[in-house]
DRENDO-1510 file (C-alpha; in Angstrom, 1 decimal, always signed):
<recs>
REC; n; res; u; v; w
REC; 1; UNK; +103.1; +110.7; +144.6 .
REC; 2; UNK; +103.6; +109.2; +141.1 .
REC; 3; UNK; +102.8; +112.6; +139.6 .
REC; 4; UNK; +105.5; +114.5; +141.8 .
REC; 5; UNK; +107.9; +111.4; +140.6 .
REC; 6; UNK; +107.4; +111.6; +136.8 .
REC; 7; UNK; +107.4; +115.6; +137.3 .
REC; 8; UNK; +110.8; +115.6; +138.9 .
REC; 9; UNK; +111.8; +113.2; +136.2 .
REC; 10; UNK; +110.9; +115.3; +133.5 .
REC; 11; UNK; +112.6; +118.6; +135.2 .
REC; 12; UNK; +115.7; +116.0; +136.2 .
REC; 13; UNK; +116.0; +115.4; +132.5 .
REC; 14; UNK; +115.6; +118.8; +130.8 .
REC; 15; UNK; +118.2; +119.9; +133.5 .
REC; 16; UNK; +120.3; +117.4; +131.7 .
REC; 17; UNK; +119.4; +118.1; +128.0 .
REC; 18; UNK; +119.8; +121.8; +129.0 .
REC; 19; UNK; +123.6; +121.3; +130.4 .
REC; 20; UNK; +125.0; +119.0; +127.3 .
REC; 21; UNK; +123.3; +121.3; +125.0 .
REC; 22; UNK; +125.3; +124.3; +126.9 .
REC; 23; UNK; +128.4; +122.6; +125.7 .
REC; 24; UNK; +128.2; +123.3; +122.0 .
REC; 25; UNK; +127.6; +126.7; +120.6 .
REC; 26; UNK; +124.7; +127.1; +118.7 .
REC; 27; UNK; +125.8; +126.6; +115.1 .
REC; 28; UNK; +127.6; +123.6; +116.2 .
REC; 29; UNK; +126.0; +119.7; +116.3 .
REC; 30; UNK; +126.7; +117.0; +118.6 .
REC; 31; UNK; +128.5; +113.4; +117.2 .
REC; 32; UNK; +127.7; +110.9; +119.9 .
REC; 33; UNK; +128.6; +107.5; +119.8 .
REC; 34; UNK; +126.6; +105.3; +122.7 .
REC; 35; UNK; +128.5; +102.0; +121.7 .
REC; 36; UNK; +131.6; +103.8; +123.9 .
REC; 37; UNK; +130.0; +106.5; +125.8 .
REC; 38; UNK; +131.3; +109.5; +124.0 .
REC; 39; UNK; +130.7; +112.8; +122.7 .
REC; 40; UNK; +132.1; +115.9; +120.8 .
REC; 41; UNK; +130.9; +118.9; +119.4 .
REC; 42; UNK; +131.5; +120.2; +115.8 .
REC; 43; UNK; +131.1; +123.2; +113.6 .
REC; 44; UNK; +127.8; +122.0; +111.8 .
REC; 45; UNK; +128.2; +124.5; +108.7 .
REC; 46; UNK; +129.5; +122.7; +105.7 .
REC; 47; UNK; +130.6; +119.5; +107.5 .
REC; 48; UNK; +130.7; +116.6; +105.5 .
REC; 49; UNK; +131.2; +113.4; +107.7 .
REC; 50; UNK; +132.5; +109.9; +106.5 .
REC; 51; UNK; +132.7; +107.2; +108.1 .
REC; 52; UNK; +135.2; +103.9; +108.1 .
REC; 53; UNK; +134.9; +100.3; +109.8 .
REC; 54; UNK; +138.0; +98.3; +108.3 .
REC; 55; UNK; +139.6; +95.4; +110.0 .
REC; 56; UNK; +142.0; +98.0; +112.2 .
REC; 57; UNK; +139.9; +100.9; +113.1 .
REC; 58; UNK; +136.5; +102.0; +113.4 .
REC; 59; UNK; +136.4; +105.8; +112.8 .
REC; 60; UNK; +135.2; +108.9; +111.0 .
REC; 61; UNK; +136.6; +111.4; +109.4 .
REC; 62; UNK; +134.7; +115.7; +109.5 .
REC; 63; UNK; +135.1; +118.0; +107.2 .
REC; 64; UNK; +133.7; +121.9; +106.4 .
REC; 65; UNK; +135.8; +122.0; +103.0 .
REC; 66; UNK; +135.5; +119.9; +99.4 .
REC; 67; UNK; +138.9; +119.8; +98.7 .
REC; 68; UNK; +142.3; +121.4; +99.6 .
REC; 69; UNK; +143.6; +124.6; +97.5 .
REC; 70; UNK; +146.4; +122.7; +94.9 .
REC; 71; UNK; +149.3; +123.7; +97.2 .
REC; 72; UNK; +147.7; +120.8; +99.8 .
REC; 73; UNK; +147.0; +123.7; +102.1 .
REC; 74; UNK; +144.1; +124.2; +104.5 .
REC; 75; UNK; +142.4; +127.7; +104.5 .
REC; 76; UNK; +141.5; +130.0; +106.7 .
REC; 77; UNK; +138.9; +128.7; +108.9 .
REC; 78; UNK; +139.0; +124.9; +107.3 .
REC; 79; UNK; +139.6; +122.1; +109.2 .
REC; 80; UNK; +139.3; +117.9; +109.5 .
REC; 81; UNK; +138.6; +116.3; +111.8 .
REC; 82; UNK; +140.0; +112.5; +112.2 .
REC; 83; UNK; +138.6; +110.4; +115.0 .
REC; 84; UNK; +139.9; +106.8; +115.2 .
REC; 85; UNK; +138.4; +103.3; +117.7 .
REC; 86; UNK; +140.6; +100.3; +118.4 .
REC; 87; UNK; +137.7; +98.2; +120.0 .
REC; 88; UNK; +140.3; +95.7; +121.7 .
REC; 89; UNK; +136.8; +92.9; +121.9 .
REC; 90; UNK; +137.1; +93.2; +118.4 .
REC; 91; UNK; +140.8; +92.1; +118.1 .
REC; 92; UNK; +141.7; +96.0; +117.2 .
REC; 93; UNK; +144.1; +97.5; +119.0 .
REC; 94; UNK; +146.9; +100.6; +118.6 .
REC; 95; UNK; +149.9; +99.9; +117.1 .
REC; 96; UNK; +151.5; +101.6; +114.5 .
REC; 97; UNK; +155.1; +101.5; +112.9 .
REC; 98; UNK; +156.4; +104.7; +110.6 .
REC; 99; UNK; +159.5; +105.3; +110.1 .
REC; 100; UNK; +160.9; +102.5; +112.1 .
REC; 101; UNK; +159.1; +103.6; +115.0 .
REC; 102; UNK; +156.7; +101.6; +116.9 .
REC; 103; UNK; +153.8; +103.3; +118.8 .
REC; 104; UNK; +152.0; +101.2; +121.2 .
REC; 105; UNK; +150.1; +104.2; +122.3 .
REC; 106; UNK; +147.8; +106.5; +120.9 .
REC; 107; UNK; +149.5; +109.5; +123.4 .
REC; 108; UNK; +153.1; +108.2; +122.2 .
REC; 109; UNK; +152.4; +110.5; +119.0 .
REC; 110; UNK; +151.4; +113.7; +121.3 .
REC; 111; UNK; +154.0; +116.4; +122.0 .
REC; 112; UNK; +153.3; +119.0; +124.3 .
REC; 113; UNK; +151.2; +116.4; +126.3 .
REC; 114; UNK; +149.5; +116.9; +129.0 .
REC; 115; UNK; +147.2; +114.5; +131.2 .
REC; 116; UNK; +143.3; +115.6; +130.6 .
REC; 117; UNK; +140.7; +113.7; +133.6 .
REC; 118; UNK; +137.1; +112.5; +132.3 .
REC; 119; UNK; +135.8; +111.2; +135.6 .
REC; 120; UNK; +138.2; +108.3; +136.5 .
REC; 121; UNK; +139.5; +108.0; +132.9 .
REC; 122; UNK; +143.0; +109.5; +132.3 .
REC; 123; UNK; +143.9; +110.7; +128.7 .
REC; 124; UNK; +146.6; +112.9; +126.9 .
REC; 125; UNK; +146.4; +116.2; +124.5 .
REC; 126; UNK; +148.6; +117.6; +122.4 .
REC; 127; UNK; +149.9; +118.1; +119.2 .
REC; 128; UNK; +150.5; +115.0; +117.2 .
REC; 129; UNK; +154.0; +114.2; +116.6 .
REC; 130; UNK; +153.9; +114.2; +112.7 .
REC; 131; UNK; +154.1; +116.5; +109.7 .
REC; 132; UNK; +150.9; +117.5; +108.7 .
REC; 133; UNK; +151.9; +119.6; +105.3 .
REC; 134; UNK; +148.0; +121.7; +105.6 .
REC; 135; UNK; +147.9; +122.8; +109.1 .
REC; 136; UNK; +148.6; +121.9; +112.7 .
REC; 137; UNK; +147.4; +118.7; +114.4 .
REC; 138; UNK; +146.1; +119.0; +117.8 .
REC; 139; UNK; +145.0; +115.5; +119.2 .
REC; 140; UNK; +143.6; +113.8; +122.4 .
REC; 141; UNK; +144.2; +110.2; +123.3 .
REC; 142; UNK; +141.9; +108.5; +125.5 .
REC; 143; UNK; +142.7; +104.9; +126.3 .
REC; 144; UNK; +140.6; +102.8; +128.6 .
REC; 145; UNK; +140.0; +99.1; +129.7 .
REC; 146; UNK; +138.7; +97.5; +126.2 .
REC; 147; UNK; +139.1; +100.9; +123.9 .
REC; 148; UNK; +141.4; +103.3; +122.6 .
REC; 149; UNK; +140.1; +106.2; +121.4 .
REC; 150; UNK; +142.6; +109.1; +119.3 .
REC; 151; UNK; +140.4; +112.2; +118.2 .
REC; 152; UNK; +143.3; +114.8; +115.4 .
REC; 153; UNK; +141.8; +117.8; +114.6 .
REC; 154; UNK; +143.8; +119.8; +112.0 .
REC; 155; UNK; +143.4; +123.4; +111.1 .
REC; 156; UNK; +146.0; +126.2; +109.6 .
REC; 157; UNK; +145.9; +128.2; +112.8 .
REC; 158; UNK; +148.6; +127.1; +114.9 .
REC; 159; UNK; +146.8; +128.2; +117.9 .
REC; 160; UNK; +144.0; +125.3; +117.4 .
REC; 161; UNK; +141.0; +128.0; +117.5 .
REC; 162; UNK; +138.4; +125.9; +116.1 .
REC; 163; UNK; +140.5; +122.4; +117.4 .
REC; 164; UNK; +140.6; +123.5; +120.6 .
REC; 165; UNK; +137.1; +124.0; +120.6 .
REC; 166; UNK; +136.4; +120.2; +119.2 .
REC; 167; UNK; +138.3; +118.9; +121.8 .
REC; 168; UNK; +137.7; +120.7; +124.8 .
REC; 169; UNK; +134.0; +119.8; +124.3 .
REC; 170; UNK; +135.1; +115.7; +124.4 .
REC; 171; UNK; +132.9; +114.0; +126.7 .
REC; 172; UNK; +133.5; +110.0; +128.0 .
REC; 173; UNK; +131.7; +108.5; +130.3 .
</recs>
C-alpha cells in the first residue's frame, strides 16, 4: 500500500509540475515569490532583473534591454517590467499622491479596467492611468487581506503583445 501511495504521489506531482510548466512558453522563465503565493512568467532572453526592498515597497523591476534609444523610446520587441508589494504586516501600504491626486488603490491608476478572478481573489487590469513617454503600460492590481500587489508591464506595442503575455500568465494563490 505505501508503494501505490508514494507512486501516486509522484504521478500527482509531475501532473502538477507538468501543468505550471504549460503556462510559460519555452524560452520564457518562471518568477515566483512563495512569501505571497505568486507567480508570472517572463521572456528569459536578455532579462536583466533588479530588485528593491525600501521602506514603501518591496519590488522588482525586468528588463530584456541595457538602455533606452536617446529619444527615451522603447524598441521594437523591448519591454520592463515593474512589479511592486505593499506588505500591510510590514506597515507598507498603497497610497500615492501625483498631481494632487490621491490613490488609495493600486486599480485607481487602471483605465480600461476590468475585474480578473484568481480563485476567490478579485483584481483589476488595465492600462495604467499615466504617461509613459517609451510605450504603453498595461497593469494588474491584485489587492488582498494583508497585501497589495501592482504588476506594469510596458512595451511600444500598443496592443500589449508581449505584456499581455506577462500578465495573463499571473498566478495567486
Amino acid at each position: 500500500m505505501r508503494t501505490a501511495t508514494i507512486i501516486l504521489a509522484m504521478v500527482l506531482s509531475a501532473c502538477t509540475t507538468q501543468l505550471s510548466e504549460a503556462t510559460c512558453p519555452l524560452d520564457w522563465t518562471t518568477y515566483k515569490l512563495d512569501a505571497y503565493n505568486f507567480s508570472f512568467c517572463y521572456p528569459e532572453k536578455n532579462s536583466v532583473v533588479t530588485s528593491k526592498d525600501d521602506r514603501n515597497f518591496k519590488g522588482a523591476r525586468i528588463q530584456n534591454y541595457v538602455s533606452e534609444d536617446s529619444h527615451g523610446q522603447l524598441s521594437k520587441g523591448e519591454y520592463h517590467l515593474e512589479l511592486f508589494i505593499w506588505d500591510h504586516t510590514q506597515g507598507k501600504k498603497y497610497a500615492r499622491i501625483e498631481n494632487s491626486v490621491i490613490y488609495t488603490s493600486c486599480s485607481d491608476k487602471l483605465t480600461q479596467k476590468k475585474s480578473v478572478e484568481f480563485s476567490r481573489i478579485i483584481g483589476h487590469r488595465g492600462i495604467e492611468d499615466v504617461y509613459e513617454s517609451s510605450g504603453t503600460s498595461f497593469a494588474l492590481c491584485i489587492q488582498k487581506p494583508g497585501i497589495d500587489i501592482y504588476l506594469r508591464v510596458t512595451e511600444r506595442n500598443p496592443e500589449g503583445g508581449i505584456a499581455n503575455k506577462i500578465l495573463d500568465s499571473f498566478s495567486i494563490d
